[in-house]
C-alpha positions as YAML, in Angstrom:
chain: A
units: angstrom
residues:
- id: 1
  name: UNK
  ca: [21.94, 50.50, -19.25]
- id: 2
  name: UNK
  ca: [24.05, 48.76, -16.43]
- id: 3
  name: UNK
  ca: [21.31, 49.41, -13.93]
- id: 4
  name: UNK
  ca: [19.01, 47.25, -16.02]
- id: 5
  name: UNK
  ca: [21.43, 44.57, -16.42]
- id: 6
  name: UNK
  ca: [21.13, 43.38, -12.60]
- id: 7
  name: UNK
  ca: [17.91, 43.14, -11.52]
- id: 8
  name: UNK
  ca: [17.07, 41.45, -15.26]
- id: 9
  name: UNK
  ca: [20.24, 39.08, -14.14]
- id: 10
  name: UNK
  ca: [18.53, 38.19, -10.60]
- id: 11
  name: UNK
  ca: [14.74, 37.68, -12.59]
- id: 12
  name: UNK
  ca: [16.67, 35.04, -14.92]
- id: 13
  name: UNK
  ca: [18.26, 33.55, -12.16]
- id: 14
  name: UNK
  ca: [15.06, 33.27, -10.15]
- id: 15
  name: UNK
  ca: [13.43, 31.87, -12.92]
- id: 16
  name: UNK
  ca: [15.80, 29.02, -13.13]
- id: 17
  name: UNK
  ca: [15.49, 28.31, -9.53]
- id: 18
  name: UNK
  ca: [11.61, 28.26, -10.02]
- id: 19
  name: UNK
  ca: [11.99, 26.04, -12.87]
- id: 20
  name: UNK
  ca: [14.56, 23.42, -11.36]
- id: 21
  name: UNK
  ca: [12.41, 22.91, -8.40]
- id: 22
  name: UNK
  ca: [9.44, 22.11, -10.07]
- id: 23
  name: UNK
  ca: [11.02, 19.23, -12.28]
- id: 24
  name: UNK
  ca: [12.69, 18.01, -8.81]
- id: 25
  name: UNK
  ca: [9.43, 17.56, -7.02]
- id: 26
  name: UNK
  ca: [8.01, 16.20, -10.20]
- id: 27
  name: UNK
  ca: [10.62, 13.84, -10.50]
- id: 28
  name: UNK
  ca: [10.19, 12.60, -7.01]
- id: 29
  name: UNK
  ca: [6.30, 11.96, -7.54]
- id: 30
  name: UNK
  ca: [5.82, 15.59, -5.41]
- id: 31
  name: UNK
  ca: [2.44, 15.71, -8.01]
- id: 32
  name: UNK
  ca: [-0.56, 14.43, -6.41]
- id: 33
  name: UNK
  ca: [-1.29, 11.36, -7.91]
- id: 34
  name: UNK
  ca: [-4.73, 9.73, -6.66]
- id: 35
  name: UNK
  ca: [-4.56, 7.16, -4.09]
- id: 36
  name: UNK
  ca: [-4.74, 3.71, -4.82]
- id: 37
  name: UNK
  ca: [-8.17, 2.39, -2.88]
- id: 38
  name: UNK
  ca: [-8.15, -0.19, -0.20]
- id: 39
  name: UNK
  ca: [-7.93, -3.95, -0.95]
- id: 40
  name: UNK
  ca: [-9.26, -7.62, 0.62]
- id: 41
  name: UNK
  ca: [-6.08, -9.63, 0.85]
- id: 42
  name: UNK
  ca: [-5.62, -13.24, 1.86]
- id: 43
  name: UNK
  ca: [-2.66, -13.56, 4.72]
- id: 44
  name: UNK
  ca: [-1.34, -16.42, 7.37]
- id: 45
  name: UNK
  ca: [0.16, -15.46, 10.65]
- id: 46
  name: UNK
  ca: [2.46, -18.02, 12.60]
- id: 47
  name: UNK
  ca: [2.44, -17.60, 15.90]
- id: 48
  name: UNK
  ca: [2.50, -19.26, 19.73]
- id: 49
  name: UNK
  ca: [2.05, -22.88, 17.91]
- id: 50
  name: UNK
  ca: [-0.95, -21.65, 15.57]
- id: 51
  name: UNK
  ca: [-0.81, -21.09, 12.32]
- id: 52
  name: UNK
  ca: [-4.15, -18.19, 11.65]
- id: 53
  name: UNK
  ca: [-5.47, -17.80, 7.49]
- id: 54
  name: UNK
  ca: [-7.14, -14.30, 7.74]
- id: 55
  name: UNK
  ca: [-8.40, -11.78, 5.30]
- id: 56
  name: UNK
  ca: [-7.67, -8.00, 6.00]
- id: 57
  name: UNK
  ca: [-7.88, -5.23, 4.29]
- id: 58
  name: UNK
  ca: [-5.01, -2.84, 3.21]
- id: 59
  name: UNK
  ca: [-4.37, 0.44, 2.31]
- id: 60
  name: UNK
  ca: [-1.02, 1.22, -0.02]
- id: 61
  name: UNK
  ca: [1.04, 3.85, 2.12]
- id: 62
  name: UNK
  ca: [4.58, 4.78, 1.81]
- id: 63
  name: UNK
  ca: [6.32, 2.10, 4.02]
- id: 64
  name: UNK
  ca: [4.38, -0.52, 2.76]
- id: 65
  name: UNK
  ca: [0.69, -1.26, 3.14]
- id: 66
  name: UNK
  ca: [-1.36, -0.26, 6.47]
- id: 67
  name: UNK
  ca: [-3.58, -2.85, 7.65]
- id: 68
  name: UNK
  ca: [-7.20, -1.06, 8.15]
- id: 69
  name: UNK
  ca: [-8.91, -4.46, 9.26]
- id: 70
  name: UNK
  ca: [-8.41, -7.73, 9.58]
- id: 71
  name: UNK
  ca: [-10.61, -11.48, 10.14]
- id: 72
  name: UNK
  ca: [-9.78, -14.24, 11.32]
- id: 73
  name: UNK
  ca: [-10.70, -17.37, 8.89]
- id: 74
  name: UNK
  ca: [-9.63, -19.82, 10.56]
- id: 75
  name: UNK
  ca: [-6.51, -21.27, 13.52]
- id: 76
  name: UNK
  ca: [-4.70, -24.41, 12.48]
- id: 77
  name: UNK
  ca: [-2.76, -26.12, 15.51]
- id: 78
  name: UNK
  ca: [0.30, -26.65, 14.03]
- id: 79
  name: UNK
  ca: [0.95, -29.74, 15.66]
- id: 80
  name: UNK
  ca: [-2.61, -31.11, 13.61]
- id: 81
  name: UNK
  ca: [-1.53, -34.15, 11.63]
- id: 82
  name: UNK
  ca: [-4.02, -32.75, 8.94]
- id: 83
  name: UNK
  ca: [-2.58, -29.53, 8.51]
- id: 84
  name: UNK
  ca: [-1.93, -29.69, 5.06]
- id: 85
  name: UNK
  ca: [-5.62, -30.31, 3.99]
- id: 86
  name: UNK
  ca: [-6.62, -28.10, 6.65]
- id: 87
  name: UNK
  ca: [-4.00, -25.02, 5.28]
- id: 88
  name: UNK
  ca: [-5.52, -25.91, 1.90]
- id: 89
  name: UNK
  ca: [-9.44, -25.90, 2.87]
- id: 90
  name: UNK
  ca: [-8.75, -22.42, 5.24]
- id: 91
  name: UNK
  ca: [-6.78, -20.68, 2.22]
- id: 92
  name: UNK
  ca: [-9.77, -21.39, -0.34]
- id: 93
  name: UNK
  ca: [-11.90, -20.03, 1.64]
- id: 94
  name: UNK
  ca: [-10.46, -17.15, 2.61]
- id: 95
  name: UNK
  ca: [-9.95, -16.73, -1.42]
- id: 96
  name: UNK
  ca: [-13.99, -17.05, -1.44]
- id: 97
  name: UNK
  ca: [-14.52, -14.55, 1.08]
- id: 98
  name: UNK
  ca: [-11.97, -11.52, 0.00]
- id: 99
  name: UNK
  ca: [-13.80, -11.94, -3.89]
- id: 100
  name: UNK
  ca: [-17.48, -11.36, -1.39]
- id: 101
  name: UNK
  ca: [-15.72, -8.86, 0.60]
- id: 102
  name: UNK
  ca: [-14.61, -7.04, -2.42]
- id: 103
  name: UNK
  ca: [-17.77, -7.29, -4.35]
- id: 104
  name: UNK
  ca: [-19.54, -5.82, -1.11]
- id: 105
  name: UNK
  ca: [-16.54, -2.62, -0.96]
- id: 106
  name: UNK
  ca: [-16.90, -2.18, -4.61]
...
C-alpha cells in the first residue's frame, strides 16, 4: 500500500501545478483574445515652427498604439496670425476625412 501512496502523491501534486498555471496565464490575459482592428485617428504634430493636423491609422499593440500610416492634412505656420481659424478649419477636416477613410477600411 505505501508504494501506491507516492507516485498517487506526485500525480496530485502535478495536477495542482497544471491547474495553478493555467488560472495564472488566464489571469494575465495569456488567452488569445482577438485583436482589436486598425483605426483612422485625427492627430497634430508640433514641430520646427509648424504645427501639422494629420490622420493616421493605428493599430492597438502592447506599448501603446503602432502607427501603420499616416497623412498629412494640412501645416499651419505657427507664427500665422490666423492660426486659430486655421487649427479649427484643418481639424474638421481631418474629422471629415478619417469618417471617409473609415467607411472605405470598413
Amino acid at each position: 500500500m505505501r508504494v501506491l501512496i507516492l507516485p498517487a502523491t506526485l500525480i496530485v501534486v502535478g495536477a495542482l501545478v497544471y491547474l495553478l498555471v493555467v488560472l495564472l496565464r488566464g489571469a494575465r490575459g495569456g488567452g488569445r483574445t482577438p485583436a482589436a482592428p486598425p483605426r483612422w485617428e485625427v492627430d497634430t504634430v508640433m514641430e520646427n515652427g509648424w504645427t501639422l493636423v494629420v490622420v493616421r491609422r493605428v493599430l492597438p499593440g502592447r506599448g501603446g498604439p503602432v502607427e501603420l500610416t499616416k497623412q498629412t492634412v494640412r501645416a499651419i505656420p505657427d507664427d500665422d496670425p490666423n492660426w486659430d481659424e486655421r487649427y479649427r478649419q484643418a481639424i474638421a477636416e481631418a474629422r471629415s476625412r478619417v469618417s471617409t477613410l473609415e467607411l472605405e477600411s470598413g
